[in-house]
Structures are given as C-alpha cells and as structure tokens.
N, C-alpha and C positions, 0 to 999 in steps of 0.2 A: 363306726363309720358306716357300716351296713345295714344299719337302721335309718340313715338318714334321707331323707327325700329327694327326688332328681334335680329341683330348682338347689336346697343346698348344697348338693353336693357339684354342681356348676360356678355354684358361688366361690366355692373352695378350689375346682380347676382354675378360675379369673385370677385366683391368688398362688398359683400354680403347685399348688399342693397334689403332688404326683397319685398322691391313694385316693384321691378320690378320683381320679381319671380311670384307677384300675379297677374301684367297685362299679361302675358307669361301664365299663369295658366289661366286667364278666355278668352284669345284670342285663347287657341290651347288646352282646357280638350275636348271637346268635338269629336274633332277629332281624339285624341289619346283613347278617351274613346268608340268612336264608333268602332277602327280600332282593338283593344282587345276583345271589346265582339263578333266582328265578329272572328275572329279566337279564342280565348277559348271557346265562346262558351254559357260561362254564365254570370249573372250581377255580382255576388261575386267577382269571376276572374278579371272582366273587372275592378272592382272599387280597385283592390288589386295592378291593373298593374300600374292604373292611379297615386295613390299614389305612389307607387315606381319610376315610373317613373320623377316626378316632385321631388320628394328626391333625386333620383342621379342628376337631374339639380342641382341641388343645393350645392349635395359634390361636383360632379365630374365635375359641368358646365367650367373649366379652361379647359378640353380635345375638346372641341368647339374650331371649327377652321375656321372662314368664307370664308378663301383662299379652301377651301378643298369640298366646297357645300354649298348649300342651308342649313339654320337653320333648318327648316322644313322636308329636307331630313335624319339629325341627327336625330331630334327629333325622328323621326315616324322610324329610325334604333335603336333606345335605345327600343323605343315601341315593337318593331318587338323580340326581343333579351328577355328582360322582359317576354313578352309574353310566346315565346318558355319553356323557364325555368319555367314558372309557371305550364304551360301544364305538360311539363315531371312530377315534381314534385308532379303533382297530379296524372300521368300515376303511376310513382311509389307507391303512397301511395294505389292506387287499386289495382296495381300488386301484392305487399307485403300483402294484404288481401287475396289473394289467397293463394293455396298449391302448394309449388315448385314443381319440376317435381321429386325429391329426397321422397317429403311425400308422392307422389300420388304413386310412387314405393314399396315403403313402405307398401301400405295398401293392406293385402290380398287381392288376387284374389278369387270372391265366384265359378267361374268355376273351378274344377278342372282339368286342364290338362293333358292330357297324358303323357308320357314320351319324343314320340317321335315329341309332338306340342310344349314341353319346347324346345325341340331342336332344332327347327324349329325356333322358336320364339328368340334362341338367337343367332341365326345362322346370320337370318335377322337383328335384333338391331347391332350385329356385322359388317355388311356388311355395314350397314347404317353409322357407324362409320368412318367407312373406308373412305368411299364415302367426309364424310368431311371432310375428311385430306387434298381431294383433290381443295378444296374451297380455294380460298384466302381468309384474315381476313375481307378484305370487304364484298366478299361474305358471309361471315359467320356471321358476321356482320348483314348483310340486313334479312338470314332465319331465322336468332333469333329475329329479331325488329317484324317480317311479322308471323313468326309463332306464338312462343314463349311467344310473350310478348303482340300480339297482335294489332299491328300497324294496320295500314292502309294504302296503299302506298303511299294516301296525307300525309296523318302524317310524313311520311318514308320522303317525298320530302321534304318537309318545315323543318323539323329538320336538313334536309343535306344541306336547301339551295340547293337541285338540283331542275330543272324540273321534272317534272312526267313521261314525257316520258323516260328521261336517268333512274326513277328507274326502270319502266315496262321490257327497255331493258336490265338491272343488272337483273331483277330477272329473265327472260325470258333465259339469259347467265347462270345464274347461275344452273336453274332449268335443263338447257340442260346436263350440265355437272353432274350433279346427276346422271339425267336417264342415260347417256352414259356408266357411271360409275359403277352402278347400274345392266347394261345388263348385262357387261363384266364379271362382278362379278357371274352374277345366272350361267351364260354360263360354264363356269371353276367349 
C-alpha cells in the first residue's frame, strides 16, 4: 500500500478503505501540520486543523478530482480553508470577550462636558456617519475588519485571499475618500 500513488490511494479512501487514509495521513501530516501552525500560529490550532483536515479527507475525499490538480495542491487548499475558519473562529471568540462599541457608549463619561463640547462631539460622530454612507460595502467592510475588530492587513489579505498590496491600496482608497468627505463636510 505504501507504494502506491496519491490519486490511488484517494481512490481507495472513496471506497473507504481505512489504510490507505493512514499511509495518506503519515505521508502528508507533517506538511499540513507545519503549514497550519505557521499560519495560526499555535500548536493547539495547528493539531485541531490536522485532525480536521484528514476527517473531511475522509467524508468528503469523493470531491478529489485528479483531472483538476495535483492531490497535494487539494490537500494543502482544504488545509489553507480549515485554517482560515479556525483563525476567525478564535478572532471571534476574543472579540466577543470584549465590550461592543454599544457597552463602551453606555458607560458614563467621568469628564463632564460642557454643553457646547456635547455638541461638538455629536456634530462630529454625526459627520462621521455621514462619511460612511459614502463607502461602498467593501469599503466598509475593510474599516470595520482594520479598526473595529482589529485585523491586521495580513489577516485582512489572507481572509480575502487578496494580496496585501490590493488591501493597502483599498484602504489607502478608502481612507482618501473619508478625508475628502470629511473636509467638505467641516467646510459647509
């Protein structure tokens, strides 16, 4: 069984023959396992992707198509995917640890302000509003991942599957149009 090729031995998981999941498992763990903990980050993750990973070979290995790429290039695209969702899913669980922007409003202010700095103050939150009306959903999209929620603009790329340069230039676009927006607004 150890001689045999990655497309047959895929053929043999379709017809759920256990040993060849396990020569597939101790031929390619370590590459899927190194390729997770470099991008999540930590060993937990890394050993949570690997097992997942080699479970969907095994429900889903019939969506293998060897007309269509390298086993290899599947492989480490299910790895890739895996990955991603573990990430978020743990971005979300810190984020949810925090206080939404609704509780930190919420919580008195110990300055008291003047009359004419509330007015001020919701003059601007007001204008600022405004400002993202003028954003497309991508744009708005991107200031919420990048401010909000605390991205990073690798994080921002890899999640989008874009390069890093197309996000620098999204947010570089986007942040232009703010300020523009912004001026016109104090101007009037």
């Amino acid at each position: 069984m150890q001689n045999r090729s990655d497309v047959e031995l895929m053929r043999l998981v379709q017809q759920r023959q256990r040993e060849a999941l396990e020569v597939l498992y101790d031929r390619y763990v370590r590459q899927v396992y190194s390729f997770a903990l470099r991008s999540a980050g930590n060993e937990a993750s890394a050993r949570e992707v690997v097992q997942l990973v080699f479970t969907r070979l095994w429900t889903t290995g019939a969506s293998y198509d060897p007309h269509k790429g390298k086993f290899t290039s599947w492989l480490l695209t299910i790895t890739r995917h895996i990955t991603i969702d573990i990430i978020r899913r743990e971005r979300r669980q810190i984020v949810s640890m925090h206080l939404s922007e609704e509780h930190w409003n919420q919580i008195p202010d110990t300055k008291q302000d003047t009359p004419e700095d509330a007015l001020v103050h919701k003059s601007e939150s007001e204008r600022i509003r405004s400002a993202f009306r003028y954003l497309s959903d991508p744009q708005r999209h991107l200031v919420e991942l990048l401010y909000w929620q605390g991205y990073t603009l690798s994080e921002i790329a890899e999640s989008c599957n874009q390069p890093l340069g197309t996000i620098k230039s999204r947010l570089y676009q986007t942040l232009r149009v703010l300020r523009q927006y912004l001026l016109v607004a104090k101007e009037e």
